[in-house]
C-alpha positions as CSV (number, residue, x, y, z in Angstrom):
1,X,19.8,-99.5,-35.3
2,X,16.8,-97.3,-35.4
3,X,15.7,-98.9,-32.2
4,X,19.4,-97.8,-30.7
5,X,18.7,-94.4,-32.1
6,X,15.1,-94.0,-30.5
7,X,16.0,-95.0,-27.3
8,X,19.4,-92.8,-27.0
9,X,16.8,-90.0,-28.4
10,X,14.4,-91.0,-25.2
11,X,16.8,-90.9,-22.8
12,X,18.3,-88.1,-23.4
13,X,15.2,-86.0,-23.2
14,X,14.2,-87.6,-20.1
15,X,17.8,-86.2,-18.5
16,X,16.5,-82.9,-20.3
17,X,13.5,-83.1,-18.7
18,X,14.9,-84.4,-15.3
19,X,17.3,-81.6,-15.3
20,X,14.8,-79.1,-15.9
21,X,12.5,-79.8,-13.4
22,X,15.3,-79.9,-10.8
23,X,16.1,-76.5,-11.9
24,X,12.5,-75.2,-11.4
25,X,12.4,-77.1,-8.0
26,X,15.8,-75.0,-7.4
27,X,14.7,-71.5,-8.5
28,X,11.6,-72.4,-6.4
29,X,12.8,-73.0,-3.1
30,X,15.4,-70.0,-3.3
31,X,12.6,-67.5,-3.9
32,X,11.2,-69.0,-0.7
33,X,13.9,-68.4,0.9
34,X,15.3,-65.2,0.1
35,X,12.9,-61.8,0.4
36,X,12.5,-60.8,-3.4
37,X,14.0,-57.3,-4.6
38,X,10.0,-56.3,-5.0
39,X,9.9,-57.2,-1.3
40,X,12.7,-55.8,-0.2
41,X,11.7,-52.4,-1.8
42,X,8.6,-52.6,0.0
43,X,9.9,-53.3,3.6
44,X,12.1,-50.1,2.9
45,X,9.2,-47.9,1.9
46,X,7.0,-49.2,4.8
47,X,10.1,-47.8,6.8
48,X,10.2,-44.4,6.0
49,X,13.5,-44.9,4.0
50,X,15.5,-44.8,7.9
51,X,19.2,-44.3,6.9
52,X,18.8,-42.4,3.4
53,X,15.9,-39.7,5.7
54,X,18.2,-39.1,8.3
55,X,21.3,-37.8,6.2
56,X,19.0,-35.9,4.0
57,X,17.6,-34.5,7.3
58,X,21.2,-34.0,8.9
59,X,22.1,-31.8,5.3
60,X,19.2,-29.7,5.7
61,X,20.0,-28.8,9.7
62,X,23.9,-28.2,8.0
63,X,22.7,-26.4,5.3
64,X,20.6,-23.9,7.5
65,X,22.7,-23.5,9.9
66,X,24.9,-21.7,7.0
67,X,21.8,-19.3,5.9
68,X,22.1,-18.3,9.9
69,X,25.9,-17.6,9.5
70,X,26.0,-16.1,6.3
71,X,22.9,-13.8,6.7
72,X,23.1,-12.9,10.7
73,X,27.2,-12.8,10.9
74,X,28.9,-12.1,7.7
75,X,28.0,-8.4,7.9
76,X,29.7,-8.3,11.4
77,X,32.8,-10.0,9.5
78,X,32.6,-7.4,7.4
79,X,32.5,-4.7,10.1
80,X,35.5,-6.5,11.7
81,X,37.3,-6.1,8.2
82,X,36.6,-2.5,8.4
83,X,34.2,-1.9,5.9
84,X,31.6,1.0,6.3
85,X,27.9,0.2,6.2
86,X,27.5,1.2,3.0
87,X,30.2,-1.7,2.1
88,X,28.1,-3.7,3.6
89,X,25.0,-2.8,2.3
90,X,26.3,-3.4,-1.1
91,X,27.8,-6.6,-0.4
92,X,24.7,-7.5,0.8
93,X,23.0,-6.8,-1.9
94,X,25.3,-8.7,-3.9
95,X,23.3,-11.9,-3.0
96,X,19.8,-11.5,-4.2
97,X,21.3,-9.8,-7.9
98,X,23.7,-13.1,-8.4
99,X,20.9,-15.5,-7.6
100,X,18.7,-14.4,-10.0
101,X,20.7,-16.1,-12.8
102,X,22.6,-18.7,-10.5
103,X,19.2,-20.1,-9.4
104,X,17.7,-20.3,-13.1
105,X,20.9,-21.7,-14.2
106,X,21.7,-24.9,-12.0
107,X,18.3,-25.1,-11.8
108,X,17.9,-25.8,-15.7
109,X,21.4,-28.1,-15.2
110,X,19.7,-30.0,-12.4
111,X,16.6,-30.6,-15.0
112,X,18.5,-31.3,-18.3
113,X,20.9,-34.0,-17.2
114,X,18.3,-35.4,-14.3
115,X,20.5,-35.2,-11.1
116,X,20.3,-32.9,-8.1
117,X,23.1,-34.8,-6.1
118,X,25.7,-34.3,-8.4
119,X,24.9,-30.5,-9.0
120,X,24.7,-30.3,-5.4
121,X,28.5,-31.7,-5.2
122,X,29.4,-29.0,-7.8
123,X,28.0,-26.3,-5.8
124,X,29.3,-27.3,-2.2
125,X,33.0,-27.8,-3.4
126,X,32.8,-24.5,-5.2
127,X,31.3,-23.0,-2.0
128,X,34.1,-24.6,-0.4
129,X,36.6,-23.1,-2.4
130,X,35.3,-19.9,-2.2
131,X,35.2,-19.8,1.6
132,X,38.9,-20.3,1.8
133,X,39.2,-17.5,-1.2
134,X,37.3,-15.6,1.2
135,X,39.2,-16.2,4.3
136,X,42.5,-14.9,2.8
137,X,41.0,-11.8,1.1
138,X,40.6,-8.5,3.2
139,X,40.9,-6.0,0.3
140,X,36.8,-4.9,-0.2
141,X,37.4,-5.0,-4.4
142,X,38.6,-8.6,-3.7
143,X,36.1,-9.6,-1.3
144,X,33.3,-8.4,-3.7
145,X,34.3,-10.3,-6.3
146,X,34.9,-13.5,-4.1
147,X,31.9,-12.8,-2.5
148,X,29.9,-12.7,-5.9
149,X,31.1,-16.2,-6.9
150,X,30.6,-17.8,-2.9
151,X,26.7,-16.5,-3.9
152,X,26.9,-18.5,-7.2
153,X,27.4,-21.1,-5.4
154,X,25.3,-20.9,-2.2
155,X,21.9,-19.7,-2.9
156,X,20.6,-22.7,-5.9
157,X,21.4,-25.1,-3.2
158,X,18.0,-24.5,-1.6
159,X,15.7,-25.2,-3.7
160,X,17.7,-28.1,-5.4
161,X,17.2,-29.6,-1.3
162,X,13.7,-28.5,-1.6
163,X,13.6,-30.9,-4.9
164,X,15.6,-33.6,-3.4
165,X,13.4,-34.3,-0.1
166,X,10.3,-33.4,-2.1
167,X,10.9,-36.4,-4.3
168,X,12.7,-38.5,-1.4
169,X,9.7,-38.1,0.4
170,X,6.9,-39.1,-2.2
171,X,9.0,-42.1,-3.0
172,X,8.2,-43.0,0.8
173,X,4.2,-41.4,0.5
174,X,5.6,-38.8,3.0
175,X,5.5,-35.7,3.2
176,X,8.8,-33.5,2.9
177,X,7.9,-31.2,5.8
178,X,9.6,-34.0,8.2
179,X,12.6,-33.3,6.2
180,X,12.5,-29.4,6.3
181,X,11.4,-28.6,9.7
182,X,15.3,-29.6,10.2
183,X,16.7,-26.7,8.2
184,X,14.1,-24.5,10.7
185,X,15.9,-26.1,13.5
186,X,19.3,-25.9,12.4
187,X,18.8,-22.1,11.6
188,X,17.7,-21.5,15.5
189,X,20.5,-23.6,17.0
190,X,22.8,-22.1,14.7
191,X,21.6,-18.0,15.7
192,X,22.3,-19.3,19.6
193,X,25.7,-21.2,19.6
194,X,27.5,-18.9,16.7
195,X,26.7,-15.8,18.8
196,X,28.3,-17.3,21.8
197,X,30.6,-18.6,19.5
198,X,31.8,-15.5,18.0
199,X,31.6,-13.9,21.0
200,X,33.8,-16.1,23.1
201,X,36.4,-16.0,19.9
202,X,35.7,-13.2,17.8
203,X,34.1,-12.9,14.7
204,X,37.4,-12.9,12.8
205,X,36.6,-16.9,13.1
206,X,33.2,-16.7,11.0
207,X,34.2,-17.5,7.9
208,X,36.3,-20.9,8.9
209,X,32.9,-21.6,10.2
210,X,31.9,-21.5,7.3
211,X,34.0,-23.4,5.4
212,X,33.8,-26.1,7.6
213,X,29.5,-26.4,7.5
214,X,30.9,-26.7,3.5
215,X,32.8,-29.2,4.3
216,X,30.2,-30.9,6.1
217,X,27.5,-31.0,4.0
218,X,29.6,-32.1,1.0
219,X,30.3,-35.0,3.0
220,X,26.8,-35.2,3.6
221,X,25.2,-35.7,0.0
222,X,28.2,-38.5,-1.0
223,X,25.8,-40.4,1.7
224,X,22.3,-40.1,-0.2
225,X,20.9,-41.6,-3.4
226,X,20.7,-39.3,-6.3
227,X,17.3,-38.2,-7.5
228,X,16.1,-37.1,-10.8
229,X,12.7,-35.6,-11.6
230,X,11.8,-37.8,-14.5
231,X,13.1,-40.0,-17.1
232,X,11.9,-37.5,-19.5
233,X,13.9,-35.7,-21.8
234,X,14.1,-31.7,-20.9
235,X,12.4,-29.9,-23.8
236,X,13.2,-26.1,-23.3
237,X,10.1,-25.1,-25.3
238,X,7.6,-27.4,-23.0
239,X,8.8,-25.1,-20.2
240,X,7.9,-21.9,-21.7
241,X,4.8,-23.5,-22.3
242,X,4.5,-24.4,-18.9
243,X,5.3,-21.0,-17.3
244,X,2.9,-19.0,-20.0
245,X,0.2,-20.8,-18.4
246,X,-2.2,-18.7,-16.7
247,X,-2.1,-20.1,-13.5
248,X,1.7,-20.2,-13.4
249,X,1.9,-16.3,-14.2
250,X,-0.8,-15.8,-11.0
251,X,1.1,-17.6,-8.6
252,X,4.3,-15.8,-9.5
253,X,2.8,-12.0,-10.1
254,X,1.3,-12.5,-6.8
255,X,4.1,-14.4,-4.9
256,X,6.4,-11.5,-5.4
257,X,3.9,-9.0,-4.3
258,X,4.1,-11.2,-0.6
259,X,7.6,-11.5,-1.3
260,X,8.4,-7.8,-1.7
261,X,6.2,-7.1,1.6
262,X,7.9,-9.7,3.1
263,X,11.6,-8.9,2.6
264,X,10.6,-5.3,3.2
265,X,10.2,-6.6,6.9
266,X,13.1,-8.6,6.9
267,X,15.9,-6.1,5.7
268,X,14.6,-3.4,8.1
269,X,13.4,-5.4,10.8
270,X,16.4,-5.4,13.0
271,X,16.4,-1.5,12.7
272,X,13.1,-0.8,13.3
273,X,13.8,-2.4,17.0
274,X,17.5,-0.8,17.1
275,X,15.3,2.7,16.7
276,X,12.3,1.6,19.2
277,X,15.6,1.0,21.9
278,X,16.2,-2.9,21.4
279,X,19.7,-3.9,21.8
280,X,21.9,-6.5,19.5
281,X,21.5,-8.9,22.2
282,X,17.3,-8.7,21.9
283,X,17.8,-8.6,17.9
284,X,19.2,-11.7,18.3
285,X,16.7,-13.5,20.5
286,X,13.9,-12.3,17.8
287,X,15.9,-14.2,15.2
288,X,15.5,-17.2,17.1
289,X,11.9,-16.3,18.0
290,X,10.9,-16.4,14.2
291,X,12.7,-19.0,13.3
292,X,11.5,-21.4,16.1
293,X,7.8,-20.6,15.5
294,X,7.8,-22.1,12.2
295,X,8.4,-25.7,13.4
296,X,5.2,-26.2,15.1
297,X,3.4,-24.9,11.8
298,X,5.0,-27.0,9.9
299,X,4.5,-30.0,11.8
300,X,0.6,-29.4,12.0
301,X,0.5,-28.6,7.9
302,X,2.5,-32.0,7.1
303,X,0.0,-33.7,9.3
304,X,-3.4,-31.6,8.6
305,X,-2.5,-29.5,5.7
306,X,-3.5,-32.2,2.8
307,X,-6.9,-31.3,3.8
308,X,-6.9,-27.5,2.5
309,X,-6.5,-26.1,-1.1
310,X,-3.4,-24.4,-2.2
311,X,-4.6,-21.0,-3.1
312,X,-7.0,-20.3,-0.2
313,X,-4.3,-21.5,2.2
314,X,-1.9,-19.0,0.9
315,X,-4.8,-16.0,0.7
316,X,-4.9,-16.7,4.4
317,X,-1.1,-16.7,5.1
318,X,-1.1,-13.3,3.3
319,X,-3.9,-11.6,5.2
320,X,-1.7,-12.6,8.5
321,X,1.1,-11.3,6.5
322,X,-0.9,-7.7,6.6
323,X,-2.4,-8.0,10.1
324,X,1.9,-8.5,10.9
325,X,2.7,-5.5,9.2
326,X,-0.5,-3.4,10.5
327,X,1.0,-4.5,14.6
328,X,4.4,-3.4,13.5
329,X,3.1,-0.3,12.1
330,X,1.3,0.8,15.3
331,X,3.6,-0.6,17.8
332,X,6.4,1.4,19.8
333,X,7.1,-1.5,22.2
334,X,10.7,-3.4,21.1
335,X,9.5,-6.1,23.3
336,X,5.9,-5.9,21.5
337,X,7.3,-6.2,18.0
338,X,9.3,-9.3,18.7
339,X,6.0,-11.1,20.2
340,X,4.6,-10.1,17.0
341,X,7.6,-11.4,15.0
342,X,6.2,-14.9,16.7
343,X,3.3,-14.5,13.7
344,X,6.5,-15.8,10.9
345,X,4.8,-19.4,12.3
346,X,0.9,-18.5,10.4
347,X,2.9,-16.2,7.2
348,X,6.4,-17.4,6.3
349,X,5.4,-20.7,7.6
350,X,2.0,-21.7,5.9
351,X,3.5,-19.4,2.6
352,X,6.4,-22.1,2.2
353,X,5.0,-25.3,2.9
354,X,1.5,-23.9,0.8
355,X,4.0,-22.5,-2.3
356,X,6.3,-25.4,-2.3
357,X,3.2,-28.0,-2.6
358,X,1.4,-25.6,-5.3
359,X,4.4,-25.7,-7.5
360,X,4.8,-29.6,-7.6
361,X,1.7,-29.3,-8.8
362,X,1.3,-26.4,-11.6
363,X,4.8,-27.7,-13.0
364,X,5.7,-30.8,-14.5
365,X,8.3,-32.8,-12.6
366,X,10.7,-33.0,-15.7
367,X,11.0,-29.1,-14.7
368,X,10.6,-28.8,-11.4
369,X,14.1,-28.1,-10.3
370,X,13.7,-25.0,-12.5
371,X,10.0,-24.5,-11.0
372,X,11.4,-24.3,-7.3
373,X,14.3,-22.1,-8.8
374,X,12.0,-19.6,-10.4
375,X,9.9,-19.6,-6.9
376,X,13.3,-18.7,-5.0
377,X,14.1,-16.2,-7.6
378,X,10.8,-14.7,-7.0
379,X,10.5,-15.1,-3.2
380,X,14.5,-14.0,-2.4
381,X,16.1,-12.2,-5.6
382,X,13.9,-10.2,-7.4
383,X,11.7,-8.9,-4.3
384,X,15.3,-9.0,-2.3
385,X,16.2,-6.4,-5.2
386,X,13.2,-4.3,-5.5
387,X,13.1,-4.2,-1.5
388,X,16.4,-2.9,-0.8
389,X,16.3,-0.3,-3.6
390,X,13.4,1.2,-2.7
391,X,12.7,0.2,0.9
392,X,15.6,1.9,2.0
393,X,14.6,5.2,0.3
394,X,10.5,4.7,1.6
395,X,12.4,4.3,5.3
396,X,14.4,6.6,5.7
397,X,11.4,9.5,4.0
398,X,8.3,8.4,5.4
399,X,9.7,6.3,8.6
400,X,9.0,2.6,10.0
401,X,5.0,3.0,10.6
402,X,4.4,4.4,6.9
403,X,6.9,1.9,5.5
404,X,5.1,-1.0,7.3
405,X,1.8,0.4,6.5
406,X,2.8,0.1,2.8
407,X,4.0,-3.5,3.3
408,X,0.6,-4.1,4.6
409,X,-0.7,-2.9,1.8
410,X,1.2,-5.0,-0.4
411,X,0.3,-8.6,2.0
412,X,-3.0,-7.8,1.2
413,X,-2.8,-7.3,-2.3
414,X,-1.6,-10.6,-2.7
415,X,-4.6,-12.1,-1.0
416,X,-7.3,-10.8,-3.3
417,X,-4.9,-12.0,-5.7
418,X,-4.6,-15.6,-4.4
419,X,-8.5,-15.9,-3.7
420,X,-9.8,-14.1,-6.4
421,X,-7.8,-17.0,-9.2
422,X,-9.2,-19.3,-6.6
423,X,-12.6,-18.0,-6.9
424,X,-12.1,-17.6,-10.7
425,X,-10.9,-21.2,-11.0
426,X,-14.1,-22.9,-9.7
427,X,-16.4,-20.7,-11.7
428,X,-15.2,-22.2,-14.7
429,X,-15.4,-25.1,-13.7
């Protein structure tokens, strides 16, 4: 009986075994055969990330191609509507206060529940929805207050795409420039065929225009993968410690300084050519000037620009910034001034691609939606602010070479700022 027992007890651990190793033999020959996840993940990397690159680069030429329609043609929807210019003006204005805390806010949103697609959803369907608020409303009480919310909505999606191809990119070991230079693109395509656009149909048409880039680009993001910063949990208190960090409070102090000398030239550039004899037809051709000499800039700094520091790279952006300003100042020549606008390439250009590669480094990437938020706060809201309160008045008193002169000024105050932390920062070490 025993001897029954033993050998049942063998044979069944010899099927054990048997079956075993035909499982192993199995497991074997299918990883063989079949490219592993790992693999798989690598092939796509090698690739450049093909499909999930090319939506994210067709969002940022939609995206763009509303700052074009909202900041070059919504004033002449207004006009259309009847509104004076000091409507207008106020409207306009309207932006830069609302994104101060619209900006912060998703910004923070985007960081504490670690998504920037789904925030991005939330802000394009209530851009949406305000577009076709808009469309119906002709009252200007009505239209501020619709206008107000369609700014809630619009401005943090900038930065939040600045985020999302800033991390798509490193997850490839690209750089997000390839990404961007899109957005550059769609804004000058956009200043050419809206004008003929609008001018064919009438600008009564702008703001269904509008709604349907909306439209588009929420279809857009359902197409990409969502991102999030960091599997970190957002500590509010580890970001004030961040942004009372000495370096952070440099950078910012003396990006607004640029900022404010750059927005000064931006609000009143289209004015100082109206008053050297320009006509809305050349206006619009510098538009497209400045915004097609960024590409090439940006293309070179995604290729060369790894091989510069932050800080003197954005010293040297700001002393072209002042040599800009010092042309504009002494020019008289309409045709002149928009050759010099060509110079946006070497001071809005290198300033952005130099900023937007600083930050990712000073801030932590649990907070870096909230980093690139603060940096459009900074660089659109606040200087947008202090450049339309106070560089109307300085316009209108002292005229545009005195106004430009002071811009100059500014652009240059920013350098010493940005080389002397530089300078600072190697001594101690």
């Amino acid at each position: 009986m025993a001897f029954i027992t033993s050998g049942r007890l063998g044979a069944s651990l010899f099927l054990r075994a048997a079956r075993s190793e035909s499982l192993v033999i199995r497991k074997e020959h299918q990883a063989l055969s079949q490219p592993s996840l790992q693999q798989h993940t690598d092939a796509r990397i090698k690739s450049g990330g093909a499909p999930e690159t090319y939506w994210l680069s067709a969002f940022m030429f939609s995206i763009f191609m509303s700052t074009s329609l909202v900041t070059n043609f919504f004033p002449l929807y207004y006009d259309r509507l009847g509104f004076s210019s000091v409507q207008i003006g106020f409207l306009y204005s309207l932006g830069p206060l609302v994104s101060i805390f619209s900006n912060l806010l998703w910004g923070l949103a985007s960081d504490r529940y670690r998504t920037i697609k789904k925030v991005l959803i939330l802000l394009l369907a209530g851009q949406l929805l305000m577009g076709v608020l808009l469309s119906q409303s002709t009252a200007f009480a009505v239209v501020c207050i619709v206008i107000m919310l369609f700014y809630f909505f619009f401005y943090p999606i900038y930065p939040l795409s600045d985020n999302f191809a800033i991390l798509t990119m490193q997850r490839y070991g690209k750089s997000f420039i390839g990404i961007r230079v899109w957005g550059s693109i769609g804004f000058a395509c956009a200043s050419v065929i809206f004008g003929f656009l609008f001018q064919q149909f009438g600008s009564h048409t702008t703001i269904w225009v509008s709604i349907a880039l909306s439209a588009i680009s929420l279809s857009i993001v359902f197409t990409v993968q969502d991102k999030s910063g960091s599997a970190k949990k957002v500590e509010f208190s580890g970001l004030l410690n961040v942004l009372r960090q000495r370096e952070v409070i440099w950078f910012f102090a003396f990006i607004l300084c640029l900022a404010i000398a750059h927005r000064m030239n931006e609000a009143f550039f289209s004015l100082s050519l109206r008053h050297l004899g320009a006509n809305e037809s050349v206006i619009g051709w510098s538009l497209m000037v400045s915004s097609l000499s960024e590409i090439p800039i940006f293309l070179l700094l995604n290729k060369y620009g790894q091989k510069f520091k932050e800080l003197p790279l954005l010293a040297f952006a700001a002393v072209m910034y002042g040599l800009r300003f010092l042309l504009m100042s002494l020019t008289q020549d309409p045709y002149r001034a928009i050759a010099i606008q060509s110079m946006h390439s070497v001071t809005f250009g290198v300033a952005y691609f130099t900023s937007v590669r600083y930050i990712t480094q000073i801030i932590p990437i649990e907070y870096r939606s909230t980093g690139l938020a603060l940096y459009t706060v900074m660089w659109s809201s606040v200087s947008g602010l202090i450049s339309g309160m106070f560089g109307g008045a300085l316009y209108g008193a002292v005229g545009k070479d005195t106004f430009y002169s002071t811009a100059m000024v500014l652009a240059f105050l920013a350098a010493a700022g940005f080389m002397g932390r530089h300078l600072f920062a190697r001594e101690k070490i």
